[in-house]
N, C-alpha and C positions, 0 to 999 in steps of 0.2 A: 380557655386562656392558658391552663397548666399547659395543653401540649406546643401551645403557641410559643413559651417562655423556652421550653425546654428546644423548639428547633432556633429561637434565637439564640442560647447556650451551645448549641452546635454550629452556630454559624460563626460564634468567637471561641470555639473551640477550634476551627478550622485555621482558627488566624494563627492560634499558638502553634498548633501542628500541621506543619505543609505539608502537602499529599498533590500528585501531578494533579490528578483527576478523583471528582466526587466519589469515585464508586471504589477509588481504592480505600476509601475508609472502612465500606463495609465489606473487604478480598479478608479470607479467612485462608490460616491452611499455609502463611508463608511467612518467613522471618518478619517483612517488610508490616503486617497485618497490626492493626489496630483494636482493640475488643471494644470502648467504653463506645462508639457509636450504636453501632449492631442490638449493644443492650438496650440505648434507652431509645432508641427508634429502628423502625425497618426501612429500607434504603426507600422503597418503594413510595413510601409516605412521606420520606423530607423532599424527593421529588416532587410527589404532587404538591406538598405545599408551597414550594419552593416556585412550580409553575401558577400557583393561584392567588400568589399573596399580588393586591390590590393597598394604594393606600388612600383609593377613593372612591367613590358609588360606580358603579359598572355602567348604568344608566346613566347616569350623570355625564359620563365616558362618551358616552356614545351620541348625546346631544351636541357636548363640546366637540365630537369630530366631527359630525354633520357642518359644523361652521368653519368647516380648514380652507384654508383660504379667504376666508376672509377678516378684517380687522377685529372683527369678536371672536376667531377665535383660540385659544389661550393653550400656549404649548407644554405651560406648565401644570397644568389641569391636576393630571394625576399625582403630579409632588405635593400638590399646595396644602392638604388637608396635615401628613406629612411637616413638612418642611414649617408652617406656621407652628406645631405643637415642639416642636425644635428650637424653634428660635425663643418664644416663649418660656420654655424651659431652661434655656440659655440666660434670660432677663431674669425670673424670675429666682434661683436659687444661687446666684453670684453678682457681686457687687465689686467691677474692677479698680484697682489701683491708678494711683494717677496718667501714667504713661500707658497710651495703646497706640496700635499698629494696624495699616489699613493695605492687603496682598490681594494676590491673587494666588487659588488653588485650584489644582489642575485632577480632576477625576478621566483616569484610562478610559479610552472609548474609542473604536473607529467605525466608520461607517453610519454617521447618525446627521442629519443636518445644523445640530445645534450643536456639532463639534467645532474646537477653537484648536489653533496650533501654537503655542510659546516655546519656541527656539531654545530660550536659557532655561528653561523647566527640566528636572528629568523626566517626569511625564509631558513628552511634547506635543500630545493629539486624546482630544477627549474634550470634558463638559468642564467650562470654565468658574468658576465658584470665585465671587467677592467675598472677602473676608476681615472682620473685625475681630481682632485680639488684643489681650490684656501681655504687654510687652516683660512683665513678669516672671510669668511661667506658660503660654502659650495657652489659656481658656479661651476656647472661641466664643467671642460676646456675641455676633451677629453675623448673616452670611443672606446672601443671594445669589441666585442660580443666572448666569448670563445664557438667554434663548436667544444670542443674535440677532437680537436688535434691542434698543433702547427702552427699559420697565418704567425707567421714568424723565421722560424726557422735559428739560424746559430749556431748553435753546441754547447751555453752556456745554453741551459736550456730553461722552459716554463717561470719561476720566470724573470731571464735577459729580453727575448723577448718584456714580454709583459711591462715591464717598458720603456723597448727603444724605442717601437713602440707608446708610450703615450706620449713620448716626443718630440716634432714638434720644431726643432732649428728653422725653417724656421717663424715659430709664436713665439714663445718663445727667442729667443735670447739664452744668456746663464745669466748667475748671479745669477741664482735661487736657493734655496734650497728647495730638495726633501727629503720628510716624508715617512718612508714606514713600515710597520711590517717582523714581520722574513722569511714571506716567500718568500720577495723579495730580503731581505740583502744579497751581498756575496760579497768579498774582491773585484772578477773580477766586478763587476758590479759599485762599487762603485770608483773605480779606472779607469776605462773607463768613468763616469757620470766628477770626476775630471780633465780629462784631455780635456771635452768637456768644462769645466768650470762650471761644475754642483755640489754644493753642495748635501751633500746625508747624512740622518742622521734616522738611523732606530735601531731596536731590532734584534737581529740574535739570531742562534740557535748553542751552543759551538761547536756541533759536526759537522757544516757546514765545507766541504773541503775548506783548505787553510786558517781558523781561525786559529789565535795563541794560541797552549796551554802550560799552564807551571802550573806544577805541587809547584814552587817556590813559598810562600808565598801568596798560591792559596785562595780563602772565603771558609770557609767552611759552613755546619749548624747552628755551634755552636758560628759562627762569629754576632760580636755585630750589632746591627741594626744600620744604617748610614756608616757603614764600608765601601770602595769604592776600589778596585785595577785597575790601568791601565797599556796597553802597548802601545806600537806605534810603529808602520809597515808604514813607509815614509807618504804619508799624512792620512794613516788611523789611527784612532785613538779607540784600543777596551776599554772599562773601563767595571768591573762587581761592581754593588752594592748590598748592603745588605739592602731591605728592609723585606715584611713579609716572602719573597722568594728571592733569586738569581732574580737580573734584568741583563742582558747583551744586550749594544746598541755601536753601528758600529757608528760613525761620520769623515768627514771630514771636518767640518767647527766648531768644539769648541774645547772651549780650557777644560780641565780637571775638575779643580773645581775653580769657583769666587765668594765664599761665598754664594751660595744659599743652602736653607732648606727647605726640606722637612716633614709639620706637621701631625701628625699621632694620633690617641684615643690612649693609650697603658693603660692595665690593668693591675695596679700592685697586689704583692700576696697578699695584704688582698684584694683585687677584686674590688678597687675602683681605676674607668678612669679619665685619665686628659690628656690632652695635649700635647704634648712632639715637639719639631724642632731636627733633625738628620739634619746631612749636607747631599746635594745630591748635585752629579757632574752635571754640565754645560747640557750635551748632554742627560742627563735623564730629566730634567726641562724641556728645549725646547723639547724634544720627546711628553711628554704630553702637550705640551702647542699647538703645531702645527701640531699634527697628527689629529686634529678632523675633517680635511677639509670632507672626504668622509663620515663619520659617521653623522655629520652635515647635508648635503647633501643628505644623504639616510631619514635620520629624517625629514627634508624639504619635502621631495618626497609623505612621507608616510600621511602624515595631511591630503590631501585633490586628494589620488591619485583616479584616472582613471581606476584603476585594477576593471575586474571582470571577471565571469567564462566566458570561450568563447571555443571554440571548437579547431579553428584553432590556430595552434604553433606562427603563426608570427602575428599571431592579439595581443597577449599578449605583445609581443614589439612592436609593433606600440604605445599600450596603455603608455606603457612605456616612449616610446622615446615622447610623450604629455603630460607625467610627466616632462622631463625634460624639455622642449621649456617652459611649464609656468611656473616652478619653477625658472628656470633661468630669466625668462622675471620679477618676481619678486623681485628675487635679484640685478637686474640691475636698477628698479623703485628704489630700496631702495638707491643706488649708487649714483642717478640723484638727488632724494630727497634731500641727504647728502651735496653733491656739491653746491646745490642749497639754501643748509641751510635753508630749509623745512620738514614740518614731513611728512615724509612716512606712506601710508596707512596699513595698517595690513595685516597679508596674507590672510585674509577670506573675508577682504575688496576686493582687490586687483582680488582676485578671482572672487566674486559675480560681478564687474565691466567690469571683462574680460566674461565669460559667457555673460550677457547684452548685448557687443559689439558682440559678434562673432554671438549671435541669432538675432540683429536687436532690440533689445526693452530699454526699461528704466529701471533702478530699480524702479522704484516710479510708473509705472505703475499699475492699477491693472488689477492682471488677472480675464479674463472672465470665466464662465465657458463652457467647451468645447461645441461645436455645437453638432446638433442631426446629425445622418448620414441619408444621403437621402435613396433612397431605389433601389439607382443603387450601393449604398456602401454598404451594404447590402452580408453579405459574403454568397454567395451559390456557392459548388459543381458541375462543369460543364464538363462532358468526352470530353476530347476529342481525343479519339479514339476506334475503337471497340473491346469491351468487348470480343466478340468471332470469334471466327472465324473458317469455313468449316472443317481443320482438325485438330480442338482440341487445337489448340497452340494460345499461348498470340499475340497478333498483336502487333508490333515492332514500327511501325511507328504513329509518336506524342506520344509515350511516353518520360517520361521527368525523371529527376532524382529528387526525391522526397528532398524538404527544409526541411523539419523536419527531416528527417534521417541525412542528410546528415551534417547538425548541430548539433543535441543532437546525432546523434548515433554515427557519422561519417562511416553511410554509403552510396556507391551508391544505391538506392532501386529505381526502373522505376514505374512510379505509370500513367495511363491516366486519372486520377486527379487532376483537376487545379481550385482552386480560383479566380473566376473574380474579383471581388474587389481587392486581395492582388496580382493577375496575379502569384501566383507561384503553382508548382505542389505538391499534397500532399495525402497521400493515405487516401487509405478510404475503408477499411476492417474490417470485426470485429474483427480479432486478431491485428489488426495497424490498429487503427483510427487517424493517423497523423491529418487529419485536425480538427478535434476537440482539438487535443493540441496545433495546430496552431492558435486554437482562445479560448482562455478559457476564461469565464463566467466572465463577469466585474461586475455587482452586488454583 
């Protein structure tokens, strides 16, 4: 497990210091040149682990894909072992505050079937992540991975499901109020969140079934800015305002308007800006004030994320789900801080400290520069198996399925080409010189 910690410590060392490509961590010999990897790993070995980390049985793997294609079988297989020890860790050592928040996060990704596309996202292609935050400081309480099609389905919708299934009464209790945007609002949903004792206070879209409309003393365009109309449907409460556009927000837990203002630039027509307070209703204030839990959260994630390009679909979340264990292990430092009535160290502090611990070394250490390799390390070329054979055909046996294809190409390619130093297979032909890409020129 040490050296397990210590290539997790390089993988959020990677986040602190960007480098185009892997391999320039371990380029010696040029200004650009890094020492502290080299030392406490050889390139060759955060590779291979890097192609072997699993975060589920291999067999287990292999059963579950026998069944693709059909209803049993389960696309998130290799997350799940993963992803439950996350979430749980997630329940189990934070206890959130009364206001959270229910997003979507968007993990980079193309080429995958379980990719999703959100236009307003800046990551606009990739694996879509349901998410539950504490609208506070951005701790991700709960999250699910969306496989393109419905985890839990019961006949209200994807928007219903995935809010219900984020919500853990059994962790949670009830008394909370839920943050959500339009695409989770709808009357049944917030009406069923009430009767659990769940406050619910988000933006809906008018033409959502079963919203109230009335054409009676309705806003129009030409309606003055701060203008505000409400109705009320037993404890739901819809109000529309008039800011630089129609705002329309669903609450069950405020009351209409208590004197808050909303201040704004406004150009008047000789084209000189000033100031101006419009009144704004109750449930539009606290909308922007407590919807940032997941935005927050996502912006936390991104400073000093773990993401880089990798071949395999669920290594991109695994990276991920190591975004979230230290971002939250952060926010919980800052918690402990607080209570403690001491200053919390900074996130890049907090960072560089955690790296430290998980590789074994000090920050104040200095690093050495890396050792010379002996000349059993020494990367050369070794068959083993024959090249020919009596009737003309490739010999089958000790071939191996080649690491550089099967990572930069994602193919099976059989190569009787193996590296003893790095012990893996790699071809070695003049139109595929895999093992010369599997070790490029560090000078």
């Amino acid at each position: 497990m040490t050296e397990f910690y210590k290539y997790i410590g390089l993988v959020f060392y990677m986040g602190m210091i960007k480098l185009d490509h892997i391999t320039d961590y371990w380029k010696r010999n040029t200004i650009f040149s890094v020492l502290f990897p080299a030392e406490l790993m050889a390139r060759d070995r955060y590779r291979t682990i890097s192609w072997n980390v699993h975060m589920s049985d291999p067999d287990e793997d292999r059963v579950n894909d026998a069944k693709r294609g059909t209803s049993a079988h389960d696309r998130l297989f290799r997350l799940k072992p993963l992803m439950n020890t996350i979430q749980n860790a997630c329940k189990a050592f934070y206890h959130p505050r009364r206001n959270i928040g229910v997003g979507e996060r968007m993990v980079a990704r193309k080429g995958h079937p379980m990719r999703q596309s959100m236009k307003d996202k800046q990551t606009k292609w990739g694996f879509k992540l349901f998410v539950l935050a504490d609208s506070s400081n951005g701790f991700t309480l709960n999250l699910s991975v969306y496989n393109g099609k419905n985890n839990f389905p019961t006949g209200q919708g994807l928007s219903y499901d995935s809010v219900m299934s984020l919500i853990d009464r059994r962790y949670l209790g009830s008394g909370y109020h839920v943050y959500m945007n339009k695409f989770y609002t709808s009357p049944k949903l917030f009406k069923d969140l009430y009767a659990s004792k769940f406050g619910a206070c988000g933006t809906y879209r008018d033409s959502r079934r079963d919203c109230p409309r009335s054409d009676v003393n309705a806003l129009t365009k030409k309606s003055p800015r701060g203008t505000y109309r409400w109705i009320r449907d037993g404890p739901l409460l819809y109000v529309e305002w008039m800011d630089a556009r129609q705002v329309s927000v669903c609450s069950t837990i405020h009351a209409v308007y208590t004197g808050d203002a909303a201040k704004r630039r406004v150009k008047s027509r000789q084209g000189v800006c000033s100031s101006q307070s419009f009144p704004c209703p109750s449930p539009v204030v606290e909308y922007n004030k407590f919807m940032g839990g997941v935005y927050l959260s996502d912006q936390l994630i991104q400073y000093y994320t773990a993401q880089h390009t990798t071949v395999k679909w669920y290594r991109k979340l695994f990276l991920h789900f190591l975004d979230i264990a230290a971002t939250n292990a952060y926010l919980l430092h800052k918690e402990l801080m607080q209570n403690m009535q001491k200053n919390s160290m900074t996130h890049k502090a907090f960072m560089e400290e955690l790296i430290a611990q998980l590789c074994g070394v000090s920050l104040k250490t200095p690093t050495q520069k890396a050792p010379v390799k002996s000349s059993s390390q020494v990367h050369k070329p070794v068959c083993e198996a024959e090249l020919n054979t009596d009737d003309g055909k490739k010999e089958r046996v000790n071939r191996k399925t080649c690491a550089y294809c099967r990572m930069h190409r994602g193919k099976q390619t059989k190569t009787p080409w193996k590296c003893k130093a790095c012990d893996v297979y790699l071809c070695l032909l003049p139109e595929r010189n895999c093992f010369d890409a599997w070790h490029p020129e560090e000078d």
